[in-house]
Structures are given as structure tokens and as C-alpha cells.
ChimeraX commands (.cxc) that place a marker at each C-alpha (Angstrom):
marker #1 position 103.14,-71.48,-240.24 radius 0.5
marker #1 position 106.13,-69.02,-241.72 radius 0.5
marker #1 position 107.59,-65.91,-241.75 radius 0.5
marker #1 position 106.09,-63.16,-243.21 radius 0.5
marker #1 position 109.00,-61.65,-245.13 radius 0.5
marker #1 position 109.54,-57.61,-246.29 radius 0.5
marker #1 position 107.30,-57.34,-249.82 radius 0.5
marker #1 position 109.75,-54.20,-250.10 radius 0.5
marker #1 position 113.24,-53.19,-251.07 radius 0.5
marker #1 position 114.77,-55.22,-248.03 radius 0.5
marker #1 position 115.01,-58.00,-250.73 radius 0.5
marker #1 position 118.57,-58.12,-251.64 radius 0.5
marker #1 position 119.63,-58.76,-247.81 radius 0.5
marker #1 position 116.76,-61.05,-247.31 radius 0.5
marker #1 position 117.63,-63.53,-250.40 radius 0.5
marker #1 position 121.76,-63.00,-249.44 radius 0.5
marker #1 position 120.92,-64.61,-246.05 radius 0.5
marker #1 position 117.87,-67.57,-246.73 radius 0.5
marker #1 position 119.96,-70.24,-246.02 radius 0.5
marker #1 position 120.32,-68.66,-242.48 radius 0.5
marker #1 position 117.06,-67.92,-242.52 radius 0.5
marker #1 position 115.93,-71.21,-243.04 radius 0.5
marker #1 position 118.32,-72.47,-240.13 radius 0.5
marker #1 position 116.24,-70.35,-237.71 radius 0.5
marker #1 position 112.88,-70.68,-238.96 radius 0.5
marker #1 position 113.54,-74.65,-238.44 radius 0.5
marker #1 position 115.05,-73.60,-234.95 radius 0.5
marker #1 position 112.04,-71.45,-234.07 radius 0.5
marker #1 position 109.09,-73.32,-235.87 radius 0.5
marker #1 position 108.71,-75.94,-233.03 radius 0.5
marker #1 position 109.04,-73.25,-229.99 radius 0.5
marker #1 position 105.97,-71.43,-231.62 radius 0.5
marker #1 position 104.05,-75.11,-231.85 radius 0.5
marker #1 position 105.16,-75.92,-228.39 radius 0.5
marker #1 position 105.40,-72.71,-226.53 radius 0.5
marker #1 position 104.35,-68.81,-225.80 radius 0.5
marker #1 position 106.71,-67.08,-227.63 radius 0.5
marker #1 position 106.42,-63.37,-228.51 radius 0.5
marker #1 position 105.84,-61.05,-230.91 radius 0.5
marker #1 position 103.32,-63.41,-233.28 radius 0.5
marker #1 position 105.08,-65.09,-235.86 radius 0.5
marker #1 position 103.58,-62.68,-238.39 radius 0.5
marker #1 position 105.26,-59.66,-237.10 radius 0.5
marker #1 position 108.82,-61.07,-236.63 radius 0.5
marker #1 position 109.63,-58.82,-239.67 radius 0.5
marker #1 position 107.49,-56.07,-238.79 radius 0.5
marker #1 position 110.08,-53.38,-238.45 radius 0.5
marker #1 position 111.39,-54.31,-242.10 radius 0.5
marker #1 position 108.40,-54.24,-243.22 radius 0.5
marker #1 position 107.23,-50.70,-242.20 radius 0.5
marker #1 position 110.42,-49.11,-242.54 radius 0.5
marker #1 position 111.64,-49.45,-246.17 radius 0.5
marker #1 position 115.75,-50.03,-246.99 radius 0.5
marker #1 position 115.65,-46.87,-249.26 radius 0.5
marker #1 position 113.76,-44.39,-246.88 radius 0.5
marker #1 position 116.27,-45.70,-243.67 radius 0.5
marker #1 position 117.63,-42.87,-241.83 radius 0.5
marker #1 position 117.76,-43.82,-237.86 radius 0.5
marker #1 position 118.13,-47.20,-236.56 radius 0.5
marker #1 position 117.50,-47.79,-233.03 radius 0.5
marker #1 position 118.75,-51.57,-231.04 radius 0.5
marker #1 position 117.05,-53.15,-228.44 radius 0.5
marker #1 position 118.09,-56.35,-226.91 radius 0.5
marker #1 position 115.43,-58.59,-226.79 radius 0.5
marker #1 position 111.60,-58.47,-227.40 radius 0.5
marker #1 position 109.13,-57.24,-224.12 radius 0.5
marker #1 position 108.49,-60.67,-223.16 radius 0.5
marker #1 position 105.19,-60.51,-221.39 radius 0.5
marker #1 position 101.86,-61.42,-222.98 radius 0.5
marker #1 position 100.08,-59.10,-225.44 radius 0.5
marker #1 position 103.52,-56.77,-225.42 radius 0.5
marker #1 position 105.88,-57.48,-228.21 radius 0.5
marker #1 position 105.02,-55.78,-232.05 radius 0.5
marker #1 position 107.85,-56.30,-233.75 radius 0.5
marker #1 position 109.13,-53.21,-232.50 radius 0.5
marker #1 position 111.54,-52.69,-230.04 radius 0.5
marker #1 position 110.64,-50.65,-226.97 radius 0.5
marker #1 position 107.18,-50.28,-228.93 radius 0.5
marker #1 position 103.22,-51.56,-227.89 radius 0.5
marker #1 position 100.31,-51.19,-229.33 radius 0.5
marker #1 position 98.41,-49.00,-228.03 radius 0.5
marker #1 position 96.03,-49.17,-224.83 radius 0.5
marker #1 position 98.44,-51.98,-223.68 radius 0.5
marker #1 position 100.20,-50.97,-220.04 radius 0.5
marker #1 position 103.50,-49.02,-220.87 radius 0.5
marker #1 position 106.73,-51.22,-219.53 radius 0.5
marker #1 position 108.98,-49.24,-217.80 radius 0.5
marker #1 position 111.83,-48.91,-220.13 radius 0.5
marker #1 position 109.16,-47.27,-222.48 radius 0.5
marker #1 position 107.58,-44.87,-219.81 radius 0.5
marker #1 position 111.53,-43.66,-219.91 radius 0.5
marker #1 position 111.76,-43.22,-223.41 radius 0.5
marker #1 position 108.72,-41.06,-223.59 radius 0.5
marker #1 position 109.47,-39.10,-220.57 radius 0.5
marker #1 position 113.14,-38.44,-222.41 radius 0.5
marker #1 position 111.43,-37.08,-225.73 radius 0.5
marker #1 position 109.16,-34.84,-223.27 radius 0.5
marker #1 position 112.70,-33.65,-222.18 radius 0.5
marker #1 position 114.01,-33.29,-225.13 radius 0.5
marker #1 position 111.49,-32.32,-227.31 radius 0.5
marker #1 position 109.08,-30.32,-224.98 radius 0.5
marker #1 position 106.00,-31.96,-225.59 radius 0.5
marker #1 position 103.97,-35.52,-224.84 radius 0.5
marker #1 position 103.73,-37.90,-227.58 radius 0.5
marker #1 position 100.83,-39.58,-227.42 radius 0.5
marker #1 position 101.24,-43.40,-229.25 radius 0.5
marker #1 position 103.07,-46.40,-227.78 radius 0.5
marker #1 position 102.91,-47.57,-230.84 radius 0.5
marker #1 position 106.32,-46.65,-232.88 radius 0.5
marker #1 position 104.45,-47.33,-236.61 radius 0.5
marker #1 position 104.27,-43.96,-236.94 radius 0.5
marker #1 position 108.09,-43.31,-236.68 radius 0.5
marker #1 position 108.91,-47.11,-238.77 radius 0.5
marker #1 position 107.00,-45.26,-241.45 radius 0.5
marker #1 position 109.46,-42.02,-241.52 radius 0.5
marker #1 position 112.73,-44.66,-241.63 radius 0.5
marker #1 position 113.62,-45.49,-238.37 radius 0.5
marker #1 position 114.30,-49.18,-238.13 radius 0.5
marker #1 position 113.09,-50.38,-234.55 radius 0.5
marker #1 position 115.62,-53.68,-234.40 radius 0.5
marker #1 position 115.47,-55.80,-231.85 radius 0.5
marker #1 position 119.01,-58.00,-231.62 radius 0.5
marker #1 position 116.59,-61.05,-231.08 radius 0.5
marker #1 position 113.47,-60.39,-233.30 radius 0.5
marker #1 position 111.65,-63.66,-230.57 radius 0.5
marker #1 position 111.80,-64.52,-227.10 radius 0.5
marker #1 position 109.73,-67.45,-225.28 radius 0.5
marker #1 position 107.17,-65.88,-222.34 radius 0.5
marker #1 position 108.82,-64.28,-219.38 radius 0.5
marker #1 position 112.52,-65.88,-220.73 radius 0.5
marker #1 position 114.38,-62.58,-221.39 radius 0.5
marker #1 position 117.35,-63.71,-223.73 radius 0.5
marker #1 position 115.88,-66.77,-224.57 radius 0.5
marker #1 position 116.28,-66.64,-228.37 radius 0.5
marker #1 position 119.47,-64.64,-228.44 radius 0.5
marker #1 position 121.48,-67.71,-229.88 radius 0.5
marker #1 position 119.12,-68.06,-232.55 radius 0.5
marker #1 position 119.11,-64.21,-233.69 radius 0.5
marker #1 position 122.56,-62.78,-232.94 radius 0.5
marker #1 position 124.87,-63.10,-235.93 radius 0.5
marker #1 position 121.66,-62.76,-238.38 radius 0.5
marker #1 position 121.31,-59.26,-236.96 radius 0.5
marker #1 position 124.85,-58.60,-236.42 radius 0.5
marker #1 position 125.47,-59.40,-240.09 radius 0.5
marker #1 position 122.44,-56.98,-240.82 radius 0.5
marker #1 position 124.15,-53.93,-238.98 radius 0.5
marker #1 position 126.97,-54.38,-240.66 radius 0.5
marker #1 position 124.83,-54.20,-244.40 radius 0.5
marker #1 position 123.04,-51.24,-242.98 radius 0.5
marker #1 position 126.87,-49.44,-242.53 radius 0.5
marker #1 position 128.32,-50.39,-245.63 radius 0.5
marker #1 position 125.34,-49.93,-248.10 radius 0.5
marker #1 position 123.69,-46.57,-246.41 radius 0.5
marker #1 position 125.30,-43.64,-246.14 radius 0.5
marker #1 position 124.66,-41.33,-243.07 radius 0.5
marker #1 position 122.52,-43.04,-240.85 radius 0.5
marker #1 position 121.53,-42.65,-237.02 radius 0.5
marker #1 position 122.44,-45.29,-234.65 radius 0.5
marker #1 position 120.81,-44.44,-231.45 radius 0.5
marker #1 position 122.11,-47.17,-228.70 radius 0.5
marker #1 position 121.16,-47.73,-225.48 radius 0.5
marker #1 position 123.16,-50.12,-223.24 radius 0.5
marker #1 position 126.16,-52.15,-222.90 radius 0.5
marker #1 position 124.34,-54.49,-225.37 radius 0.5
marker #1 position 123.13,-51.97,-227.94 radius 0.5
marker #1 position 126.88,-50.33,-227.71 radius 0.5
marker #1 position 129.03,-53.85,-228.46 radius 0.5
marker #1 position 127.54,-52.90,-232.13 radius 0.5
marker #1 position 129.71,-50.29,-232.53 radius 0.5
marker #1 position 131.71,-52.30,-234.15 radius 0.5
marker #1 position 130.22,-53.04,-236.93 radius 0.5
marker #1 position 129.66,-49.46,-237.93 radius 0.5
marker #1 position 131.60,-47.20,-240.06 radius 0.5
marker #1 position 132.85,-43.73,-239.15 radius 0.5
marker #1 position 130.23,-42.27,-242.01 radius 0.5
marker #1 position 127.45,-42.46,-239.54 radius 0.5
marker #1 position 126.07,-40.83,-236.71 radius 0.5
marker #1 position 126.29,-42.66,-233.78 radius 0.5
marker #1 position 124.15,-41.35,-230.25 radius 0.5
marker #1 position 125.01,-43.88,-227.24 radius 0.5
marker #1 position 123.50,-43.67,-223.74 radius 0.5
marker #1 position 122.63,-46.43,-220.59 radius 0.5
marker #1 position 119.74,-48.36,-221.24 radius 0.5
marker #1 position 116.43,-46.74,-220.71 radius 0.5
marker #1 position 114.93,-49.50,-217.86 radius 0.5
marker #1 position 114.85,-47.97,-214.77 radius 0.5
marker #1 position 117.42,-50.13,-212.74 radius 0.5
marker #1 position 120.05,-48.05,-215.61 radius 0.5
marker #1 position 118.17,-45.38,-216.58 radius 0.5
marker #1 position 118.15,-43.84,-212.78 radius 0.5
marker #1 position 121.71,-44.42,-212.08 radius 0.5
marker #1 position 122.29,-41.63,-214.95 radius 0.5
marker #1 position 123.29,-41.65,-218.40 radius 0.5
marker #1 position 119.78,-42.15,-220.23 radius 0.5
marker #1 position 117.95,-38.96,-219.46 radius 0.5
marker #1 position 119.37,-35.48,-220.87 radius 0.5
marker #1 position 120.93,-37.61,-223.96 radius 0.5
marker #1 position 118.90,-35.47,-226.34 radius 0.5
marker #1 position 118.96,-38.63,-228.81 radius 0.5
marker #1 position 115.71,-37.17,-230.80 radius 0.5
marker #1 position 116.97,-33.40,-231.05 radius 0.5
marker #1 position 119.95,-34.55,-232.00 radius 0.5
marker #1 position 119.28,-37.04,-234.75 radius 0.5
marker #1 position 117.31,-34.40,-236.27 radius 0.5
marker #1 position 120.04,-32.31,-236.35 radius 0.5
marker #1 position 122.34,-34.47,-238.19 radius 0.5
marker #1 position 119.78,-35.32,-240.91 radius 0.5
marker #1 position 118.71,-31.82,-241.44 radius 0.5
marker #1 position 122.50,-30.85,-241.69 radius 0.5
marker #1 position 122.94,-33.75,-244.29 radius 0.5
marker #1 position 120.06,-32.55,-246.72 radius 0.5
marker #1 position 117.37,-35.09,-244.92 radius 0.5
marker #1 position 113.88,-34.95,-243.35 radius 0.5
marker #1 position 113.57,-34.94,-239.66 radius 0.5
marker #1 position 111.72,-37.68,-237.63 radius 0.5
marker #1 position 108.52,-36.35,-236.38 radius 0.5
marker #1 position 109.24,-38.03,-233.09 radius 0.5
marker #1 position 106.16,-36.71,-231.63 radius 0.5
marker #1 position 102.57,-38.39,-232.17 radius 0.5
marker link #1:1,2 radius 0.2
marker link #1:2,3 radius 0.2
marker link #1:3,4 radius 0.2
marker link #1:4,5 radius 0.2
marker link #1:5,6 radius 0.2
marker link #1:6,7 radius 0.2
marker link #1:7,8 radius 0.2
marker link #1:8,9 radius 0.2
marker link #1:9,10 radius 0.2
marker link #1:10,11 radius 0.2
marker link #1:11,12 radius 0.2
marker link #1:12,13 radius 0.2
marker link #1:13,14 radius 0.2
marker link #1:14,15 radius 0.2
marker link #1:15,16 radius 0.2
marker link #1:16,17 radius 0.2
marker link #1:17,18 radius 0.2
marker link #1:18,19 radius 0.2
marker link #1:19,20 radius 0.2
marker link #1:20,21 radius 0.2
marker link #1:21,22 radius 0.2
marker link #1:22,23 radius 0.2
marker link #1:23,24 radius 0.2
marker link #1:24,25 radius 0.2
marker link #1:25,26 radius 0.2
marker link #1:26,27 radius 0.2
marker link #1:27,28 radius 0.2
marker link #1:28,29 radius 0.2
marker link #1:29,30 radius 0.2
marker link #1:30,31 radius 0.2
marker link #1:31,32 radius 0.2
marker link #1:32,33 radius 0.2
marker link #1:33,34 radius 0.2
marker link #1:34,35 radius 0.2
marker link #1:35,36 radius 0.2
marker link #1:36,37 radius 0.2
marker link #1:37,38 radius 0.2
marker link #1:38,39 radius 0.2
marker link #1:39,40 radius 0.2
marker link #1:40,41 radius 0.2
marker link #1:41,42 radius 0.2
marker link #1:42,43 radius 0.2
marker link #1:43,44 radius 0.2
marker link #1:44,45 radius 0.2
marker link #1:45,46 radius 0.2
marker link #1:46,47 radius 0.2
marker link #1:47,48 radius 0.2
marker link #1:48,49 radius 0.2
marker link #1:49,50 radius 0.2
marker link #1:50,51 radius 0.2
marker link #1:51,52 radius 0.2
marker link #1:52,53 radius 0.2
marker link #1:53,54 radius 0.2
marker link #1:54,55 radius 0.2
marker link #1:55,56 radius 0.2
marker link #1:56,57 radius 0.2
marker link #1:57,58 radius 0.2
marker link #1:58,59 radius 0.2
marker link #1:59,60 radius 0.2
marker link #1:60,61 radius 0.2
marker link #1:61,62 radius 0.2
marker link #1:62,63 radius 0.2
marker link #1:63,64 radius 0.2
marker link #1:64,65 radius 0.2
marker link #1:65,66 radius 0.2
marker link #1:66,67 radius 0.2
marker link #1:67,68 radius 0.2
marker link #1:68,69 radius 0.2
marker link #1:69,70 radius 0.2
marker link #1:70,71 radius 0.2
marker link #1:71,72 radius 0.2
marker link #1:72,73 radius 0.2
marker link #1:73,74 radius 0.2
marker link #1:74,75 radius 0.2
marker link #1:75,76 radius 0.2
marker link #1:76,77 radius 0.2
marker link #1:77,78 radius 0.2
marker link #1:78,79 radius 0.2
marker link #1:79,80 radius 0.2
marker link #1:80,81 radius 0.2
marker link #1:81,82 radius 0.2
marker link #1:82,83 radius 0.2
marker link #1:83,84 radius 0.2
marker link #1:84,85 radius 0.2
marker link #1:85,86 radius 0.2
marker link #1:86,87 radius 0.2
marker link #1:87,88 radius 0.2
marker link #1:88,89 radius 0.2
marker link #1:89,90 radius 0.2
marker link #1:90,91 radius 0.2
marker link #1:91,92 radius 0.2
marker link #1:92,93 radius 0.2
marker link #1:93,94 radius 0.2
marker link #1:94,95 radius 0.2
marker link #1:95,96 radius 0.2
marker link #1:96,97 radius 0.2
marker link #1:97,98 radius 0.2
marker link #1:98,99 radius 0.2
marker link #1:99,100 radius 0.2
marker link #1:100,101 radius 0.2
marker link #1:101,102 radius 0.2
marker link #1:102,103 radius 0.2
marker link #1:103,104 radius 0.2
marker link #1:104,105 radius 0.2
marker link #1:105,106 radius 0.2
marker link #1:106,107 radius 0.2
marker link #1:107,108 radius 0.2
marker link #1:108,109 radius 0.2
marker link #1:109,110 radius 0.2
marker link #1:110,111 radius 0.2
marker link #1:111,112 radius 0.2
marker link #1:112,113 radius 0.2
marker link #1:113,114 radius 0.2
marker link #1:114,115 radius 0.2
marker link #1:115,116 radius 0.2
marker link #1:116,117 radius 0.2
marker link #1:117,118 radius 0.2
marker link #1:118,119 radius 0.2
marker link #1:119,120 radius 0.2
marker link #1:120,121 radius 0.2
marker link #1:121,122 radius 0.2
marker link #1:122,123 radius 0.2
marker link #1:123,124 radius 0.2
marker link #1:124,125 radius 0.2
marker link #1:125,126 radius 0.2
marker link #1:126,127 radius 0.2
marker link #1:127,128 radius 0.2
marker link #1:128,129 radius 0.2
marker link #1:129,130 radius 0.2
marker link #1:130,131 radius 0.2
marker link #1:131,132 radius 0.2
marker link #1:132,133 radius 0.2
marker link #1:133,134 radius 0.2
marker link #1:134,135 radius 0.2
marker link #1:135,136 radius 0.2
marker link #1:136,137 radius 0.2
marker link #1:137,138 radius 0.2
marker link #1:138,139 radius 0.2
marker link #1:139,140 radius 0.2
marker link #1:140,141 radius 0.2
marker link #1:141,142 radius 0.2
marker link #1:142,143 radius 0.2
marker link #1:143,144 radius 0.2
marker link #1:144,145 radius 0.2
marker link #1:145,146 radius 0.2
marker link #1:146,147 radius 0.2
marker link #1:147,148 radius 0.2
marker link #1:148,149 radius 0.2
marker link #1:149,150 radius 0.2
marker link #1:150,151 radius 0.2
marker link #1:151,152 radius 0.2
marker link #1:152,153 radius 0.2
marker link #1:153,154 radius 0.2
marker link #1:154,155 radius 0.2
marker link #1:155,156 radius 0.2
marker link #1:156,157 radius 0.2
marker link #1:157,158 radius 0.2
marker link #1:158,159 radius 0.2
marker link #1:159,160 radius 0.2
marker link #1:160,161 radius 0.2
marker link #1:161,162 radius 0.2
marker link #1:162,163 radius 0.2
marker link #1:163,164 radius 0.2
marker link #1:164,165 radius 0.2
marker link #1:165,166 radius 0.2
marker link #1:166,167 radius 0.2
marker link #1:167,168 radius 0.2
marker link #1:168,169 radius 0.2
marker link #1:169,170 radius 0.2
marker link #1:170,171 radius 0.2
marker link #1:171,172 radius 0.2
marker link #1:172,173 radius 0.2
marker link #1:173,174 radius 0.2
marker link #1:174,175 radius 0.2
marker link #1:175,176 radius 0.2
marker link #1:176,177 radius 0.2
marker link #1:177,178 radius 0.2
marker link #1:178,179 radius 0.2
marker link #1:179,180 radius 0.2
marker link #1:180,181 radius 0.2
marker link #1:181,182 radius 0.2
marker link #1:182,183 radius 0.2
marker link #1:183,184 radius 0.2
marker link #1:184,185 radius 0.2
marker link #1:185,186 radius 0.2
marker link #1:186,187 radius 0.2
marker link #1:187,188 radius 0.2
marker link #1:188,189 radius 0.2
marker link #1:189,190 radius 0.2
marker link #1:190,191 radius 0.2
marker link #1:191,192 radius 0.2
marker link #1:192,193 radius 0.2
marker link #1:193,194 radius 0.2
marker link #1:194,195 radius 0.2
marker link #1:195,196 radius 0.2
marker link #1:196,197 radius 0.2
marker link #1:197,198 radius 0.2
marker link #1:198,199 radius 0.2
marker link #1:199,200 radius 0.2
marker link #1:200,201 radius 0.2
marker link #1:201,202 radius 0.2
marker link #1:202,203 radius 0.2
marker link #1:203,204 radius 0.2
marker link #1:204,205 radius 0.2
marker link #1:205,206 radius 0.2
marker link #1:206,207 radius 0.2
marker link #1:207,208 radius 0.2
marker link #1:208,209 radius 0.2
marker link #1:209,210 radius 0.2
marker link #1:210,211 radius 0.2
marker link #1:211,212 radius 0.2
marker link #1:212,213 radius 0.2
marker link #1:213,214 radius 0.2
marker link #1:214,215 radius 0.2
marker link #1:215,216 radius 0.2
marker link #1:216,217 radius 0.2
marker link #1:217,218 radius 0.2
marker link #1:218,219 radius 0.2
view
């Protein structure tokens, strides 16, 4: 068993940090022996690997994996397709109906990893139905990625939802577009704050106005 690292231009932060990297596989390596833990080991890099360094325009943060069975893809707030929708998801999708006026279709976020949008997850693991579980073990590797993403990229969209997801601010220089709102589960998302954000309208207008594609949110 190992991780199945980016064959793509995510090299350069993947070989600065392998001595980390080897400090959490040897972490990690005995909870998959021992225990349930979510997504598969294979897709722990999923997100990297669908979403090149060079084509990254929008990065979205999640907290932690979905961390009930068959859920977790690699991609936060994603599922594959035909599994049950979790809440915070059946918010997201009702928000880019909002914003964007029509239904898209797909669970699955592969489609939108594939046009640059980095779906990171602040822990890329979490043991079954132990929300936070393996935030210890992922925390300052993806912290130290946030910051690479500020300093090497130039113009890039940080959508982030939640207390959580906003403590990155931090670690992200002026140059970029950040787009903040509460977190999309319902307990937040209904006190106000999530819905009417226009996150996907908005993205796309500050990558058109910069000379860059748009996300095709819609699928």
C-alpha cells in the first residue's frame, strides 16, 4: 500500500515536502490496515491529480473528507455519482441554481478539477464517522500548500466557506481573489450567509476580467 502521487506538474511541491510526506504516510499506513478510513488510499491525491499546477485558477477548502461509507473522492464537497447527496452538497448545488440559473446535473466535481479548480480538503483522510479525525496529521502539509499556491500563482480564486476555510486567509496574498461565506451544511448555511454569495458568477468574473477562461460550473 502507498500513495498515489500527481504524475503532473505538482512535482516541485511534492518532492519540496517528501520528508513530510513520509511522516504521514507512516502515520496513516496502519489506520488504513486497521481501520475504515475514507477516501481510498488511491485517491488521497485525487484533486492534484485532476487539476494540474499550471491550469489552477479557483481553489475551493473544505475541512475534512464526508466521512460516511462509499462518500469521500478525493474531492471536497464532491461524490460520485448515484451516491445519496450529503446535505452540505444539496446546498452547494441549490446555490449555483441561484446563482447561475440552471441545475447541474453531476455530484461528481471531475468535471470542474479538469477546468483548474483545486477541490482541497484541509485533511485529505478521516477514519469512518470520526469528523476531524486526521486533522493533526494533514494541517500544516496543507497549510504550507496554500501558502505555495499564493506565492507561485498569480490571480487565483479562493472560494471559502466557514470559520475553518476563512483562518486561511492568512496565508494568502492580496494578488488574489478571495470569495468568503458560512459553511454550506445546513445547521450554517440556514442561519444566513451561504446562499446569495454568488461565489460561481463571481469567480467567473474575475478570471474573465484577468484574460482567463471561465469555469463551466454547470454539468
Amino acid at each position: 500500500m502507498s500513495f498515489t502521487l500527481p504524475s503532473n506538474d505538482w512535482n516541485e511541491y511534492f518532492t519540496d515536502t517528501k520528508s513530510e510526506l513520509k511522516i504521514i504516510y507512516d502515520k496513516i499506513e496502519s489506520y488504513y490496515d486497521e481501520c475504515s478510513i475514507y477516501p481510498p488510499i488511491s485517491q488521497i491525491f485525487k484533486a492534484f491529480e485532476l487539476c494540474s499546477f499550471d491550469n489552477l485558477k479557483v481553489v475551493i477548502i473544505g475541512q475534512d473528507c464526508y466521512h460516511g461509507p462509499g462518500q469521500a473522492n478525493g474531492l471536497c464537497f464532491s461524490v460520485d455519482n448515484g451516491v445519496k447527496i450529503p446535505p452540505s452538497l444539496r446546498n452547494i448545488l441549490k446555490e449555483m441554481k441561484n446563482d447561475l440559473g440552471d441545475v447541474r446535473q453531476d455530484t461528481d466535481f471531475t468535471s470542474l478539477s479538469e477546468q483548474g479548480v483545486l477541490l482541497l480538503n484541509a485533511s485529505l483522510s478521516v477514519l469512518d464517522h470520526s469528523a476531524g479525525s486526521h486533522m493533526h496529521v494533514w494541517q500544516d502539509f496543507t497549510d504550507s500548500l496554500i501558502k505555495y499556491i499564493s506565492s507561485k500563482k498569480n490571480k487565483v480564486v479562493f472560494i471559502l466557506w466557514g470559520n475553518f476555510a476563512k483562518s486561511k486567509k492568512a496565508f494568502i496574498e492580496d494578488r488574489h481573489c478571495i470569495l468568503e461565506g458560512t459553511h454550506p451544511s445546513p445547521l450554517s448555511a440556514n442561519r444566513g450567509g451561504f446562499f446569495g454569495g454568488q461565489y460561481f458568477s463571481k469567480a467567473n468574473e474575475f478570471l474573465e476580467s484577468n484574460g482567463m477562461k471561465s469555469i463551466k460550473w454547470l454539468r
